[in-house]
Residue, then its C-alpha position, 0 to 999 in steps of 0.5 A: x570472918x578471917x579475910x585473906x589475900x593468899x588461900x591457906x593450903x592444907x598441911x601435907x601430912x593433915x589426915x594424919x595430924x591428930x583430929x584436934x589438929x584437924x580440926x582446929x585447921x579446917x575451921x580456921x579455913x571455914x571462917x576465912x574468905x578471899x578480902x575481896x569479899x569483904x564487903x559483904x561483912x559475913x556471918x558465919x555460925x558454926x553449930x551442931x545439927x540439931x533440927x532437921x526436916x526432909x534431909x536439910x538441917x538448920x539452927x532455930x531463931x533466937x534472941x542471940x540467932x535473928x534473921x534481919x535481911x534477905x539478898x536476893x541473887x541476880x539470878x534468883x528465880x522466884x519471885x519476892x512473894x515465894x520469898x514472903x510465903x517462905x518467911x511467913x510471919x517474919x515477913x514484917x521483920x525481914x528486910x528483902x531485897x535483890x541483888x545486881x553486879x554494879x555497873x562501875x566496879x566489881x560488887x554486887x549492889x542493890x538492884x532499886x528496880 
């Protein structure tokens, strides 16, 4: 990720700059975030769609691809156990934990409750 403190602004003509071009601007915009969320330390994986179950699609698990951990939201509406049932038999491999605004700063911290 790219972390800036200034959005970056389409070019005025882009739709008509080659698709290269284009394209080549719009990921620089995909993989880039305001530096304030920086320490959320993301990934992001641009892949092509290749699996896709009842409209959603999504990239398998691999030895290169691995889900470590699951942040729940505050405001995340389903308990810890839907979460376990959708992870299945990643559960014991998945660490699970909920998310809450700080009480002293601006950021999300892990909620110990």
């Amino acid at each position: 990720m790219d972390y800036i403190s200034k959005p970056y602004s389409f070019p005025p003509n882009f739709k008509d700059r080659p698709y290269a071009e284009r394209f080549a601007i719009v990921q620089k915009i995909f993989f880039t975030k305001f530096d304030h969320w920086k320490y959320e330390t993301e990934i992001r994986v641009w892949a092509p769609l290749q699996n896709e179950e009842n409209g959603v699609y999504y990239l398998e698990f691999d030895e290169k691809l691995q889900l470590v951990e699951v942040i729940l939201g505050a405001q995340f509406e389903f308990s810890k156990n839907d979460v376990e049932e959708a992870l299945g038999s990643l559960t014991s491999e998945v660490r699970i934990l909920k998310a809450r605004p700080a009480w002293d700063k601006f950021e999300m911290v892990e909620d110990e409750n």
